[in-house]
N, CA, C and O atoms as a GROMACS GRO file, in nm:
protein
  352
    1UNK      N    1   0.891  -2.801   3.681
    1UNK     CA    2   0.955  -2.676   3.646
    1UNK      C    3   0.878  -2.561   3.707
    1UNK      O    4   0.767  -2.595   3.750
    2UNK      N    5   0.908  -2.432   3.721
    2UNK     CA    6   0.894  -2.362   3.774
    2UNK      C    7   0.980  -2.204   3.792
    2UNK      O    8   1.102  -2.195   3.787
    3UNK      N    9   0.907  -2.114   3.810
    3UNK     CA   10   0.996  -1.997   3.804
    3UNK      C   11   1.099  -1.946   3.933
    3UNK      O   12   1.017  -1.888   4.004
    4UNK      N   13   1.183  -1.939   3.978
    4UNK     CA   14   1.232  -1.873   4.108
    4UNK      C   15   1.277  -1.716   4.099
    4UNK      O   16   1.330  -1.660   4.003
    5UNK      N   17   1.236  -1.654   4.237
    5UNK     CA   18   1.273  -1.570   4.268
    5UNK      C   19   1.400  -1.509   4.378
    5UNK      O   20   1.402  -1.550   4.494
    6UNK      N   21   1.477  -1.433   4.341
    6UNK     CA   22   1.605  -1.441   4.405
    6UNK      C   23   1.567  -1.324   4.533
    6UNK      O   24   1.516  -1.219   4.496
    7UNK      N   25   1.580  -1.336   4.608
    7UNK     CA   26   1.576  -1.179   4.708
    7UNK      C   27   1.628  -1.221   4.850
    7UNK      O   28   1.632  -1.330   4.906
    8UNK      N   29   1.671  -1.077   4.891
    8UNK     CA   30   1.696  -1.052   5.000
    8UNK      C   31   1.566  -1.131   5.125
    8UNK      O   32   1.445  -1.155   5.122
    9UNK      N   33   1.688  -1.150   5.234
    9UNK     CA   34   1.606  -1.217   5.351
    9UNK      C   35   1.602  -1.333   5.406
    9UNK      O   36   1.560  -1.357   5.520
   10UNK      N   37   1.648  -1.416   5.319
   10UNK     CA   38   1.669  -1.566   5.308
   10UNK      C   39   1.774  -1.598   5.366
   10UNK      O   40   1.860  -1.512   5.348
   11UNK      N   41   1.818  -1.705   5.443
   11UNK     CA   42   1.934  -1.739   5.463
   11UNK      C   43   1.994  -1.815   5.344
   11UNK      O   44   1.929  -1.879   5.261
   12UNK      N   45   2.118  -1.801   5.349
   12UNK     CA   46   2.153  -1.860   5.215
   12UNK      C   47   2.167  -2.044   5.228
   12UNK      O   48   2.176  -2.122   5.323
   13UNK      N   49   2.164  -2.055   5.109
   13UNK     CA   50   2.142  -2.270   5.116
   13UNK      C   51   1.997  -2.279   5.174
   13UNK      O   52   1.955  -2.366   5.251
   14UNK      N   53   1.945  -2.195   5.134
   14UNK     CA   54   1.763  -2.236   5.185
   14UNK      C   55   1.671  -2.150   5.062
   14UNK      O   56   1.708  -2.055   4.993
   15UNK      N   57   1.552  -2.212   5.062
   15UNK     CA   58   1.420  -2.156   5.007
   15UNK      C   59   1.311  -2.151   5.050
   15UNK      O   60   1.291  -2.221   5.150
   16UNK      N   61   1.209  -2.080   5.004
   16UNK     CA   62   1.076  -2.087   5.015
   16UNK      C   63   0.999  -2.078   4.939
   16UNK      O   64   1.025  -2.042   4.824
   17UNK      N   65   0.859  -2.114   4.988
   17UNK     CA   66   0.758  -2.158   4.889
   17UNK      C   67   0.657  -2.115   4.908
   17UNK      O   68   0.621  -2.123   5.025
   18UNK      N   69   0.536  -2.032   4.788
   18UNK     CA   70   0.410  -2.011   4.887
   18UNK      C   71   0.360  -2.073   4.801
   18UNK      O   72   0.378  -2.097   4.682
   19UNK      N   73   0.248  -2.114   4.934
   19UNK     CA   74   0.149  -2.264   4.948
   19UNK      C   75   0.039  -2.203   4.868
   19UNK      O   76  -0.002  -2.088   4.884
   20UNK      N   77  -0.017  -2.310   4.760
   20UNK     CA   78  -0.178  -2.277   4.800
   20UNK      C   79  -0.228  -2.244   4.618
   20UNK      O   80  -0.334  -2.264   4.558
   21UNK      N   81  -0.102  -2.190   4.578
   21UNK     CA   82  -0.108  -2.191   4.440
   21UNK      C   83  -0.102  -2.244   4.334
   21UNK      O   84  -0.128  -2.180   4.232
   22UNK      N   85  -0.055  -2.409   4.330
   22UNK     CA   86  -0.129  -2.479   4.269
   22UNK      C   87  -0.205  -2.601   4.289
   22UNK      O   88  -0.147  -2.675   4.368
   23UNK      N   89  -0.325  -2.653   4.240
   23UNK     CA   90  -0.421  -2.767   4.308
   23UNK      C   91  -0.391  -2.868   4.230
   23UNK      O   92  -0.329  -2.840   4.127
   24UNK      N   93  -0.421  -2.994   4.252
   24UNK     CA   94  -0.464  -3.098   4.210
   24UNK      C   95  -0.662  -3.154   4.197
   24UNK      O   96  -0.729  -3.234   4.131
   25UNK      N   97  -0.683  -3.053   4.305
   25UNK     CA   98  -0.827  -3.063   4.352
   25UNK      C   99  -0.884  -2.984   4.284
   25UNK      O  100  -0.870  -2.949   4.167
   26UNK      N  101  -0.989  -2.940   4.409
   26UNK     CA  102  -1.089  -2.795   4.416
   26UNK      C  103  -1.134  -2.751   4.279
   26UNK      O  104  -1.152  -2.636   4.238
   27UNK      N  105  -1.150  -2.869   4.216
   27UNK     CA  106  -1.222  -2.838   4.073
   27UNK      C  107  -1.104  -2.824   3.944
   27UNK      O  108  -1.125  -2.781   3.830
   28UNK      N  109  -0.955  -2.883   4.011
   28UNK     CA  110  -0.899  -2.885   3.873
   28UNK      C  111  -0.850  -2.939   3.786
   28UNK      O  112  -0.786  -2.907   3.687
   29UNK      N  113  -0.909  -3.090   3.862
   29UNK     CA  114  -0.914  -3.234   3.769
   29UNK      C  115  -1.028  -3.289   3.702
   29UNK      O  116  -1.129  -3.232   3.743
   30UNK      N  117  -1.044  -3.343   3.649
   30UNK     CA  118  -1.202  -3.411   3.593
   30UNK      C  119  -1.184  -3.524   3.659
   30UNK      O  120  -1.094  -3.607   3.662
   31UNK      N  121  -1.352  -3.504   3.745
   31UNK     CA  122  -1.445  -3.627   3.822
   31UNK      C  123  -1.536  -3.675   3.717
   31UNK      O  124  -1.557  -3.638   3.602
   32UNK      N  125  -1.597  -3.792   3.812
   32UNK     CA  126  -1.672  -3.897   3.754
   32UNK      C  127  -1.702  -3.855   3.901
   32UNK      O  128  -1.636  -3.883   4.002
   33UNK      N  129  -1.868  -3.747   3.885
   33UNK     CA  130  -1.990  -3.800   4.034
   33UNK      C  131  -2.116  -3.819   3.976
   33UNK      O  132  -2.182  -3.749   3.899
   34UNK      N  133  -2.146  -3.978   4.053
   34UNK     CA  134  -2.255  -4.009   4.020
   34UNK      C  135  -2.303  -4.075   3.840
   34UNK      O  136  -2.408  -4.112   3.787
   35UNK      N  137  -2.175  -4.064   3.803
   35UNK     CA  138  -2.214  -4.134   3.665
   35UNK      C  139  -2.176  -4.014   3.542
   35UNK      O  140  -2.160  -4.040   3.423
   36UNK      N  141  -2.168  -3.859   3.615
   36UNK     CA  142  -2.145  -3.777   3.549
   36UNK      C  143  -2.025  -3.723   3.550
   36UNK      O  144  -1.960  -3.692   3.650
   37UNK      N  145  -1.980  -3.708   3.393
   37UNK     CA  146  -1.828  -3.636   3.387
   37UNK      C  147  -1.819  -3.439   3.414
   37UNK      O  148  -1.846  -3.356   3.327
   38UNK      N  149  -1.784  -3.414   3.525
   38UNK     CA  150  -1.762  -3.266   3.518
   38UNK      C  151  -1.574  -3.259   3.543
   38UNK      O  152  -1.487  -3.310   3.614
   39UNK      N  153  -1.591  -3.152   3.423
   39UNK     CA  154  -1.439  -3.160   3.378
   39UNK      C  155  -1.341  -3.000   3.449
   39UNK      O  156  -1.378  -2.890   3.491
   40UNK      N  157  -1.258  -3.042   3.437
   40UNK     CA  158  -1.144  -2.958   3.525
   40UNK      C  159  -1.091  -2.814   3.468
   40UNK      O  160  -1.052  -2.782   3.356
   41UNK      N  161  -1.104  -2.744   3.583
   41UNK     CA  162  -1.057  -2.606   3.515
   41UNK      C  163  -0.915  -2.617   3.569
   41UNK      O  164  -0.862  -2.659   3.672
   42UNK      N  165  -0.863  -2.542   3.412
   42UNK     CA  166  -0.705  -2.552   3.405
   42UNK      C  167  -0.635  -2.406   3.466
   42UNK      O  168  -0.525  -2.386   3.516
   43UNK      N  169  -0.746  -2.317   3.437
   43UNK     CA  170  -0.738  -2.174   3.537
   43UNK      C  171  -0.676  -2.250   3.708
   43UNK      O  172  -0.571  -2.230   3.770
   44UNK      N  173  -0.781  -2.330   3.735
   44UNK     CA  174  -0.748  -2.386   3.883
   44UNK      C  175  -0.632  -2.471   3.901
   44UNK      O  176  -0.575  -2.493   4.008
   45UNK      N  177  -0.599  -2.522   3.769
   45UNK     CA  178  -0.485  -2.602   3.788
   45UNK      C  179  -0.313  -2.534   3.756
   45UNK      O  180  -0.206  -2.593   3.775
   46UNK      N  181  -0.330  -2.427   3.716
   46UNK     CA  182  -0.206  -2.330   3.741
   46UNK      C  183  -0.190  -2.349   3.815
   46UNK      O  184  -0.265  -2.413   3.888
   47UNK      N  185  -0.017  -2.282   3.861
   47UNK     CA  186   0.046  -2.286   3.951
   47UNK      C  187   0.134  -2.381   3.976
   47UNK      O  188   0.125  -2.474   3.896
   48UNK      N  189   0.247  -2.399   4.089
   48UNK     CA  190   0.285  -2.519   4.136
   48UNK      C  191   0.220  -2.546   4.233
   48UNK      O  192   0.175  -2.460   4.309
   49UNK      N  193   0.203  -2.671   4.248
   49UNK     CA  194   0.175  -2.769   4.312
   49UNK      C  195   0.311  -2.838   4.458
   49UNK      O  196   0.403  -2.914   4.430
   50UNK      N  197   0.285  -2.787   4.595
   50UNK     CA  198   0.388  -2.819   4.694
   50UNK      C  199   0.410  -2.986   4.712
   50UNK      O  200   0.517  -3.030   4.752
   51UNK      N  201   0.320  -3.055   4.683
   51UNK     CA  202   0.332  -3.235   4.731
   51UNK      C  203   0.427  -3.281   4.640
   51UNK      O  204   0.512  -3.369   4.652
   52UNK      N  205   0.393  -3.195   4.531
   52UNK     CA  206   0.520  -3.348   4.450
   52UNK      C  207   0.672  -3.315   4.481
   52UNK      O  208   0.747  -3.401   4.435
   53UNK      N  209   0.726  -3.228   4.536
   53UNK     CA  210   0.875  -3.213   4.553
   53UNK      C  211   0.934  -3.196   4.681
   53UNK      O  212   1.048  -3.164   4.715
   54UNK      N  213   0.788  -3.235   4.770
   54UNK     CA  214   0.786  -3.231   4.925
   54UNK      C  215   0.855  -3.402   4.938
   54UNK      O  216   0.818  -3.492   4.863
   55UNK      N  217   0.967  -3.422   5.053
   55UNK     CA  218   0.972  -3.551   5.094
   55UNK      C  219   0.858  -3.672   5.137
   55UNK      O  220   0.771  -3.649   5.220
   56UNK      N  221   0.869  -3.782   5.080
   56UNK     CA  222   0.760  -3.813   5.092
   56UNK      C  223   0.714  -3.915   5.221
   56UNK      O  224   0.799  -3.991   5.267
   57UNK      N  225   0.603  -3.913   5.266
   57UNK     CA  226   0.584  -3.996   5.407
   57UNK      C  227   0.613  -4.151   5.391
   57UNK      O  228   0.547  -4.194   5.296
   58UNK      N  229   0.684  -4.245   5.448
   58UNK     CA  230   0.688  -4.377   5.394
   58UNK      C  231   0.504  -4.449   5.463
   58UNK      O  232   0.439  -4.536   5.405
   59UNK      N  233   0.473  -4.394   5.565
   59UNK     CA  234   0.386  -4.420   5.640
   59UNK      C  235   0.221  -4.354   5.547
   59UNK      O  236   0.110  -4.380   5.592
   60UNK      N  237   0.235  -4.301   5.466
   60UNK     CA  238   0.132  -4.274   5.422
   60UNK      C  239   0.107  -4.223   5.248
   60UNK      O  240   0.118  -4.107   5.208
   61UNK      N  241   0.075  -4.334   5.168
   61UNK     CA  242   0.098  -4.322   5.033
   61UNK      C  243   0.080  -4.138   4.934
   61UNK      O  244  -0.004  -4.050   4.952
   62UNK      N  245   0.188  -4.144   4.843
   62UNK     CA  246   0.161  -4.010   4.811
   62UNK      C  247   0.155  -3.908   4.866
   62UNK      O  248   0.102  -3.813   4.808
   63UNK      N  249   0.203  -3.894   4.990
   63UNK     CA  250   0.154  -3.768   5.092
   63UNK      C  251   0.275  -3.745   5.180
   63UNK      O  252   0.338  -3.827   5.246
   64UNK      N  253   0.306  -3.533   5.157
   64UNK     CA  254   0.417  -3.567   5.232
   64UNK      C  255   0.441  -3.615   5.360
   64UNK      O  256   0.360  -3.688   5.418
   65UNK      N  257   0.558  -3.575   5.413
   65UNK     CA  258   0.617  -3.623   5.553
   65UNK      C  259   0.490  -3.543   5.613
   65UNK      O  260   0.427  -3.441   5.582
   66UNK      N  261   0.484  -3.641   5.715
   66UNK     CA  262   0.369  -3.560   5.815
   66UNK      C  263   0.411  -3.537   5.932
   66UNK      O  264   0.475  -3.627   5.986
   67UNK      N  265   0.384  -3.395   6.016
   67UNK     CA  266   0.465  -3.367   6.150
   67UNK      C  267   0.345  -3.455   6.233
   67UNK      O  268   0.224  -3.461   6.216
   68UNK      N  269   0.442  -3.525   6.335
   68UNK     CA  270   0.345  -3.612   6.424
   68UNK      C  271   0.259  -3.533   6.523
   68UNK      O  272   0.152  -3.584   6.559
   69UNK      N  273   0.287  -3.442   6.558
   69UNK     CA  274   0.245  -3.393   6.672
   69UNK      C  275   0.095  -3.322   6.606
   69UNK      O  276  -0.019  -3.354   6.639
   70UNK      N  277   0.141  -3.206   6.493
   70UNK     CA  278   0.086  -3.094   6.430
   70UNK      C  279  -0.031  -3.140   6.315
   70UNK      O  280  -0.124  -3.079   6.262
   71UNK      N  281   0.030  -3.303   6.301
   71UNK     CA  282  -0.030  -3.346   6.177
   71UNK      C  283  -0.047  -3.308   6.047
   71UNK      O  284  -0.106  -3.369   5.957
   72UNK      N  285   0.027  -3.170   6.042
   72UNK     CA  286   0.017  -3.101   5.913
   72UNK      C  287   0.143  -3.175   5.834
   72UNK      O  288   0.191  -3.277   5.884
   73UNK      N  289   0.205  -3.111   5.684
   73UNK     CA  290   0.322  -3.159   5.648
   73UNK      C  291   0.420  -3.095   5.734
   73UNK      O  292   0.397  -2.996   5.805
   74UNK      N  293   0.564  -3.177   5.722
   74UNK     CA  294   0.626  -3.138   5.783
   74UNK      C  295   0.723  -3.090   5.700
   74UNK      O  296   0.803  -3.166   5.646
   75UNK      N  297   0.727  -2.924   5.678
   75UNK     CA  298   0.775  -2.862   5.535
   75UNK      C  299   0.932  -2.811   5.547
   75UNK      O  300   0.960  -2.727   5.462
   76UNK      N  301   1.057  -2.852   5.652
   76UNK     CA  302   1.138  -2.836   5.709
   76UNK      C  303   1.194  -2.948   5.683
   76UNK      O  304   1.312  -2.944   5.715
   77UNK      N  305   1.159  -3.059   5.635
   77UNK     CA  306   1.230  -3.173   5.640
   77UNK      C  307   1.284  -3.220   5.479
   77UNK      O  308   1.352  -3.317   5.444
   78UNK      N  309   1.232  -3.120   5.407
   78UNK     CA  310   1.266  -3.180   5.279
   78UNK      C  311   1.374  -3.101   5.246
   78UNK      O  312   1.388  -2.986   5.288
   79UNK      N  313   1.475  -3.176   5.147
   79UNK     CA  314   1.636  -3.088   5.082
   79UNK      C  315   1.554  -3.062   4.944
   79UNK      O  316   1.454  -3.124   4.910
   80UNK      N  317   1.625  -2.946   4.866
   80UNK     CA  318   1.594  -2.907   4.743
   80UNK      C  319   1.694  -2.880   4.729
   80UNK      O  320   1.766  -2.841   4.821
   81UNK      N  321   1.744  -2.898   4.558
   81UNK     CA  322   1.862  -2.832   4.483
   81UNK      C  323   1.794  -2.757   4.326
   81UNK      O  324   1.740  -2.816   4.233
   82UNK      N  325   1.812  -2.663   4.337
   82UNK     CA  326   1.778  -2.585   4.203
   82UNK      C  327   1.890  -2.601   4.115
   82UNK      O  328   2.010  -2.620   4.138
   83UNK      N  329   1.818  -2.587   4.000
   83UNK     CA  330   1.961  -2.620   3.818
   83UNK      C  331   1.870  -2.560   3.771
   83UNK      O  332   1.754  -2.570   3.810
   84UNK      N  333   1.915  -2.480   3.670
   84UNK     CA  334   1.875  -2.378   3.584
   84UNK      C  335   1.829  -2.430   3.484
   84UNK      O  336   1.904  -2.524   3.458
   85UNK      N  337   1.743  -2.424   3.405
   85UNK     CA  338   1.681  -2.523   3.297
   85UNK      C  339   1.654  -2.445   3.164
   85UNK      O  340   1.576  -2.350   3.159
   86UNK      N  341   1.750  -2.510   3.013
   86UNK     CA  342   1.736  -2.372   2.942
   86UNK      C  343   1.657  -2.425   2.838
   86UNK      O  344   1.654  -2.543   2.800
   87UNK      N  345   1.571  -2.296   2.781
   87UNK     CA  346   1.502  -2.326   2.679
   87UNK      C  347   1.516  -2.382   2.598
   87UNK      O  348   1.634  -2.363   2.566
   88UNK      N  349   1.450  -2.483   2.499
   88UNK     CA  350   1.450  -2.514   2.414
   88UNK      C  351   1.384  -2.464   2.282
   88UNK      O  352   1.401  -2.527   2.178
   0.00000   0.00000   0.00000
C-alpha cells in the first residue's frame, strides 16, 4: 500500500516512482554480525520500497528485471494497475 499522487505531466496509462525512499537495508533490518544482534531502524525502513512491485528477473532470484546492457533494473518493463483501497 501506498499513497499516490495525481498531477499534471504524465502521460496518461503511466506512472512514476521516486527511488530511494524506502530500504530493506542500510540499517533497516536487524543483523546478526559476528555473533552480535544490532537491530533495525524503522525511521530507515519508511517509505516504499521499488523491488517488490518491480517485474521480477527469472534469471536472478528476488531481483528485478535487469537491463542487460546497463545492468541496472530495467524500470520500463514492469505494468502497474492502481485500485483504490478503503479504510477500514
Amino acid at each position: 500500500k501506498g499513497r499516490i499522487k495525481v498531477r499534471e505531466g504524465l502521460m496518461p496509462g503511466t506512472i512514476t516512482f521516486s527511488v530511494g525512499y524506502g530500504h530493506w537495508g542500510y540499517g533497516a533490518t536487524q543483523l546478526e554480525i559476528g555473533g552480535k544482534t544490532v537491530k533495525g531502524d524503522q525511521v530507515r525502513r519508511a517509505g516504499i520500497s521499488l523491488n517488490p512491485i518491480m517485474r521480477r528477473d527469472p534469471a536472478v532470484w528476488q531481483m528485478p528485471l535487469m537491463d542487460p546492457i546497463g545492468g541496472s533494473a530495467a524500470f520500463f518493463q514492469t505494468r502497474a494497475r492502481l485500485e483504490p483501497v478503503v479504510n477500514a
